[in-house]
C-alpha positions as CSV (number, residue, x, y, z in Angstrom):
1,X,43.5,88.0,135.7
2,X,39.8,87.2,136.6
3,X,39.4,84.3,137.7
4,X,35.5,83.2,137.0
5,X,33.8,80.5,139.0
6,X,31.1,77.5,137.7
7,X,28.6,79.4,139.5
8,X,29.6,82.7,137.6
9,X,27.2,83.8,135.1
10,X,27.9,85.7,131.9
11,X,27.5,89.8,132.1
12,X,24.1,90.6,130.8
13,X,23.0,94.1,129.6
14,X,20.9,96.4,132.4
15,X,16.9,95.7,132.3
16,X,15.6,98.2,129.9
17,X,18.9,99.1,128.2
18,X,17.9,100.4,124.6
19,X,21.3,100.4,123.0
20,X,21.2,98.3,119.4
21,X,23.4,95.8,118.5
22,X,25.3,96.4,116.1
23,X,28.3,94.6,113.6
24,X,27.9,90.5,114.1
25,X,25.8,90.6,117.2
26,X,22.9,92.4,115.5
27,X,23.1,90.5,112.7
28,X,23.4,87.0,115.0
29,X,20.3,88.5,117.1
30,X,18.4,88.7,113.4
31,X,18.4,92.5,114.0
32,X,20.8,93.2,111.1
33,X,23.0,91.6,108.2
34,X,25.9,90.1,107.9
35,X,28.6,93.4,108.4
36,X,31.0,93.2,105.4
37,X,34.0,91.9,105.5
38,X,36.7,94.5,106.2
39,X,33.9,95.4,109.1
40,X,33.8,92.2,110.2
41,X,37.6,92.1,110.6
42,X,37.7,95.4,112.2
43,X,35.4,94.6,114.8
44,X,37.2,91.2,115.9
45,X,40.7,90.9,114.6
46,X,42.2,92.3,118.6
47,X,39.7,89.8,120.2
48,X,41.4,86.7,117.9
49,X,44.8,88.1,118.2
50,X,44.9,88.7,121.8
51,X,43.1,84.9,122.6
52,X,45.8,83.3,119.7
53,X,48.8,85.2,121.8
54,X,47.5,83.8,124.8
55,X,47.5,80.4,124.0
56,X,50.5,80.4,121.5
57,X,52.9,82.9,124.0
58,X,54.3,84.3,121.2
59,X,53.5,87.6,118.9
60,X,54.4,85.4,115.4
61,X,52.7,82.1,116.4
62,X,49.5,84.6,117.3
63,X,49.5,86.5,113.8
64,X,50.1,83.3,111.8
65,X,46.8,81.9,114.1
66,X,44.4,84.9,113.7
67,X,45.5,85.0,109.8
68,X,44.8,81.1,109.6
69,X,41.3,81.8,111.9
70,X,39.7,84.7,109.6
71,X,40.6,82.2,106.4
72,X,39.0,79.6,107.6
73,X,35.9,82.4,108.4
74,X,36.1,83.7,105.1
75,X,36.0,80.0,103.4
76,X,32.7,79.4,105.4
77,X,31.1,82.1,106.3
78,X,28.3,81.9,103.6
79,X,27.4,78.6,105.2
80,X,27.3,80.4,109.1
81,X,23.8,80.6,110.3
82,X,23.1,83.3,113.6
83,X,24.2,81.8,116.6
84,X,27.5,83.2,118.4
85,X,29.7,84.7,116.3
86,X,32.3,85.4,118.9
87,X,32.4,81.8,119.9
88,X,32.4,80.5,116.5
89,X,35.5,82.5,116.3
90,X,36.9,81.0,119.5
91,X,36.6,77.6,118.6
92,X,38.7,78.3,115.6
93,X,41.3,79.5,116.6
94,X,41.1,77.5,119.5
95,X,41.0,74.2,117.3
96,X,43.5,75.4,115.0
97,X,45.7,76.6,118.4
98,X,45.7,72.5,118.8
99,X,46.1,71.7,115.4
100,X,49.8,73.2,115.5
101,X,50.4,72.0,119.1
102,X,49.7,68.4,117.5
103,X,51.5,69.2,114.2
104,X,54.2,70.3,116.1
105,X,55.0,72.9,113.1
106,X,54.7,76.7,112.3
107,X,51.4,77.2,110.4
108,X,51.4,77.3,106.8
109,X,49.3,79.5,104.9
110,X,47.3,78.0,102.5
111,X,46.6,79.7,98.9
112,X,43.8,82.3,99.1
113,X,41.3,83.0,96.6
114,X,41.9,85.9,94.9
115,X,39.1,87.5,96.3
116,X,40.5,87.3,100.5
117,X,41.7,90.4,102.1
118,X,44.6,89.7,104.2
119,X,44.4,91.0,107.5
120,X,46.9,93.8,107.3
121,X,49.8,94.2,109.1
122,X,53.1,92.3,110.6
123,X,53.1,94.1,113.9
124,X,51.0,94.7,116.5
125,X,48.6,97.2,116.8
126,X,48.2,99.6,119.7
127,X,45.1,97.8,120.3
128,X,46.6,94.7,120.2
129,X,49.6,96.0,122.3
130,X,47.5,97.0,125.2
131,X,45.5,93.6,125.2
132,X,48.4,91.6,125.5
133,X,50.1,93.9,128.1
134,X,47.1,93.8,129.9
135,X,47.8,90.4,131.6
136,X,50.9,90.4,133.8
137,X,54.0,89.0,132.5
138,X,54.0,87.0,135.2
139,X,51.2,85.4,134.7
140,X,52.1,85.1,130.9
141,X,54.7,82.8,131.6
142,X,53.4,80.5,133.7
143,X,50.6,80.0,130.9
144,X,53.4,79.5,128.4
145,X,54.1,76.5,130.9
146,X,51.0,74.8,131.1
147,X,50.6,72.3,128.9
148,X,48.4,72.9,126.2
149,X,45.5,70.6,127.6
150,X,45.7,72.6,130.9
151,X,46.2,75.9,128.9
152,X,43.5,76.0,126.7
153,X,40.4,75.8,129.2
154,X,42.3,77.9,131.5
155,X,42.6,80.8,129.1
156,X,39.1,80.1,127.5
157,X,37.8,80.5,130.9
158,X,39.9,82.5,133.1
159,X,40.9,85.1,129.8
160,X,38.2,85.1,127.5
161,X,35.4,84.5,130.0
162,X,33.6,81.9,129.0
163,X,31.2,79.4,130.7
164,X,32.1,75.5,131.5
165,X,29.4,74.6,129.1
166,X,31.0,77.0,125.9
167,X,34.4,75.3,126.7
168,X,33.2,71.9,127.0
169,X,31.2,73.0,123.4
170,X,34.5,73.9,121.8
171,X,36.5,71.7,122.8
172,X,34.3,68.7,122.1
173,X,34.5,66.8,125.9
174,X,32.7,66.3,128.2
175,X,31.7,69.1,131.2
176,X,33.6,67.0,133.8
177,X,36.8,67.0,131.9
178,X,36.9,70.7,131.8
179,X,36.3,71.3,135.1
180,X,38.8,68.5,135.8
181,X,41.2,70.3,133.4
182,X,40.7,73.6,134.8
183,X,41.0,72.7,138.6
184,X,44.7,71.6,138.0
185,X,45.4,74.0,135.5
186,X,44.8,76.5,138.2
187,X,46.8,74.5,140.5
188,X,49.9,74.6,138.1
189,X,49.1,78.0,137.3
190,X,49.4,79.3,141.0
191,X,52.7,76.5,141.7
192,X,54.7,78.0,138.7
193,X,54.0,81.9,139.9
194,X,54.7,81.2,143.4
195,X,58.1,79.7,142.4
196,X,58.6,82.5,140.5
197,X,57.8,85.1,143.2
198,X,60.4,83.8,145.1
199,X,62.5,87.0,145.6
200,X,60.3,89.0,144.1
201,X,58.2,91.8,145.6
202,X,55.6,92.4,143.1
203,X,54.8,89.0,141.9
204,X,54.0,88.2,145.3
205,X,51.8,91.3,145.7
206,X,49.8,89.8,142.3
207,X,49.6,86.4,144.4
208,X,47.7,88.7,147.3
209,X,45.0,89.6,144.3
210,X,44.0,86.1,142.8
């Protein structure tokens, strides 16, 4: 797992790079419109699935999250105006990520109009399969020990790779607190996989590489 710095900057394209944009950035960089919706879902169901496994630990938790995120999209997305779809997506499934931490309850699906398109499938994907194996187990499970106020900026930054200033935007507090939140997250991260390297070659080779 990366772990990205305050002074870290976010990966821009090479000077003179004549690649279009294409699907939502396009259309957020008013170079294109809106893709359509089974588009729209192809393009960023893995990124909400693998960032709603992450912060739930769990494959059904995940699905029940990404399935809540692109109903909420669908409900609103005539009302989105071009900005960053991506992180309009985050926050989401990020809020509704707390939303059933505070609820302490599985997520219930709401009725859908009969016009919504369920995003198919109760398994993972190969896609999604690689994403989430792509983060050590180790690691994993000392995220599924954090708690969830630790968790969330942690994975938002650390995972997903976004700036202090998007996390603070997301969450709704202030810069400070998510540096604050992030620091010890770290710290608790690093305390819980140290424990559980104890006796254990290759988690203590991953400690070598953070």
């Amino acid at each position: 797992m990366t772990v990205r710095h305050a002074d870290d900057e976010p990966a821009v394209k090479a000077a003179g790079s004549t690649e279009p944009l294409t699907g939502t950035a396009a259309f957020d960089a008013g170079e294109g419109e809106m893709p359509s919706w089974s588009s729209l879902v192809a393009e960023h169901a893995d990124s909400v699935y693998r960032l709603a496994y992450r912060l739930s630990g769990n494959p059904h938790d995940a699905e029940d999250l990404t399935q809540e995120t692109f109903m909420r999209v669908f409900r609103s997305l005539k009302n989105y105006r071009p900005g960053t779809f991506e992180s309009w997506l985050h926050r989401i499934t990020t809020n509704l990520f707390l939303d059933m931490v505070r609820h302490r309850q599985k997520i219930r699906m709401e009725a859908l109009p009969e016009d919504y398109e369920r995003v198919p499938g109760t398994d993972m994907t190969p896609e999604q399969q690689y994403s989430v194996n792509r983060l050590d187990p180790a690691l994993q499970d000392a995220l599924d020990e954090l708690g969830p106020e630790f968790r969330v900026p942690v994975v938002l930054c650390d995972v997903v790779g976004m700036t202090y200033e998007e996390i603070a935007d997301t969450l709704g507090v202030k810069m400070g607190t998510v540096r604050s939140r992030i620091h010890r997250g770290r710290s608790q991260l690093r305390a819980h996989i140290e424990n559980a390297a104890e006796g254990c070659d290759d988690t203590r080779a991953l400690l070598r590489t953070r």
